[in-house]
N, C-alpha and C positions, 0 to 999 in steps of 0.2 A: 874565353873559358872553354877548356874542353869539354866534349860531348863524353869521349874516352874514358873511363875512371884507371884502366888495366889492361895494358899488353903484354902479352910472350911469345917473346923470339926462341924459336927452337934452332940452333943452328952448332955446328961442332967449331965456327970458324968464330973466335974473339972477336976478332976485327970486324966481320961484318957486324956481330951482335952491335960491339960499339958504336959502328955509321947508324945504325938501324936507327939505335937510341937518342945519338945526339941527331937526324935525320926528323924524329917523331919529336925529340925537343925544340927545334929550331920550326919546327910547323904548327906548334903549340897542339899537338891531335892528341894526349893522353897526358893524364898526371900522374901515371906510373907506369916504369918498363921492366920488367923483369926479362932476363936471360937464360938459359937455358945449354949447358953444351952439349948435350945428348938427350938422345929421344926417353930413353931410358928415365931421366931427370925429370924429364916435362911430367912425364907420365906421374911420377911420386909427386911431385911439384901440386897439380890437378887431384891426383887420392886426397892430398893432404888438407884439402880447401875446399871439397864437393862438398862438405856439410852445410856450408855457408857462402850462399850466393855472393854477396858483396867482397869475398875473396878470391872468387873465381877470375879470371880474366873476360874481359868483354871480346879482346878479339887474338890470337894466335896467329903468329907470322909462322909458317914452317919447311926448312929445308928440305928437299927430296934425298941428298946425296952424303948421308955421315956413315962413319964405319959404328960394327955391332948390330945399332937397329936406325933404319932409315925411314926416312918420312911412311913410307908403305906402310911398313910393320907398326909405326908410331900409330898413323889412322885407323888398322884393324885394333887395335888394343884400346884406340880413341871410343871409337862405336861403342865398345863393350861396359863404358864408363856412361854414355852421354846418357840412359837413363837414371842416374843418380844426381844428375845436373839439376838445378833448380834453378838453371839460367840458360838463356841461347849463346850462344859463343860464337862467331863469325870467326872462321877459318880462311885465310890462306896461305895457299902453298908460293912461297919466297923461294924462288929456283934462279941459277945460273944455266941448267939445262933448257938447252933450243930446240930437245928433241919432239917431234909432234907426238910421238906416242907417249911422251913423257904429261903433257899440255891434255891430252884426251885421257890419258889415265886417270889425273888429277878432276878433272869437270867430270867424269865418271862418281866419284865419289858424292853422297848426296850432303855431308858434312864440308865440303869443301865448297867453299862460295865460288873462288875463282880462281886463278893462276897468274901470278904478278911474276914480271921477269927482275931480278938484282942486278943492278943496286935499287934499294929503296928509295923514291925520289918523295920530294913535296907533292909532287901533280899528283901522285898515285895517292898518297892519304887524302889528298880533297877528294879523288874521285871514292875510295873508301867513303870518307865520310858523307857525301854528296849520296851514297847509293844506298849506304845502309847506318847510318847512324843519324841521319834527319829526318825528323817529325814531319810526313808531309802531312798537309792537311786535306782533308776527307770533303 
């Protein structure tokens, strides 16, 4: 049984969205995936569901590289949201960029948990789940 109630993939590419999903299906890590092709989207996506925790997503996969508004612009307009939040939301940034300043921009951010490289594997949601979505005990 998932720990997961709610994921969203922010990304402009279909295709990735789709491995992400069938990726997070086949690992059994969530019983919902929502998609997202623009930053712009997420954004209205998250306005639309900050009143009610249980609609919110638990964790946000997000690209750095779409045309309009990119992961950057998405996260300053993200902050400006997170007090409205009635939940914690574990963020990361899902990139194909290799660049280090890209990697250090991202771990800069105090809303971004970490920086996973694409493609989305199995390994990487257990270690998600292994790091922040189990109950350790005290």
């Amino acid at each position: 049984m998932p720990k997961v109630e709610k994921v969203l993939i922010v990304d402009d590419d279909p295709t990735n969205n789709f491995i992400c999903t069938k990726i997070i299906s086949i690992a059994n890590f969530a019983k919902d995936v929502h998609g997202c092709l623009s930053a712009a989207e997420a954004l209205e996506y998250l306005k639309e569901r900050m009143q009610d925790a249980n609609l919110l997503p638990d964790l946000i996969f997000l690209d750095i590289n779409m045309p309009i508004m990119n992961g950057w612009k998405f996260l300053d307009e993200y902050q400006k949201l997170l007090p409205g939040f009635d939940k914690k939301i574990v963020l990361f940034m899902l990139s194909s960029s290799v660049h280090k300043e890209d990697i250090r921009r991202a771990r800069g951010y105090e809303e971004v948990a970490d920086y996973v490289s694409k493609p989305l594997t199995v390994d990487t949601l257990k270690m998600i789940d292994s790091n922040y979505f189990q109950e350790h005990e005290v």
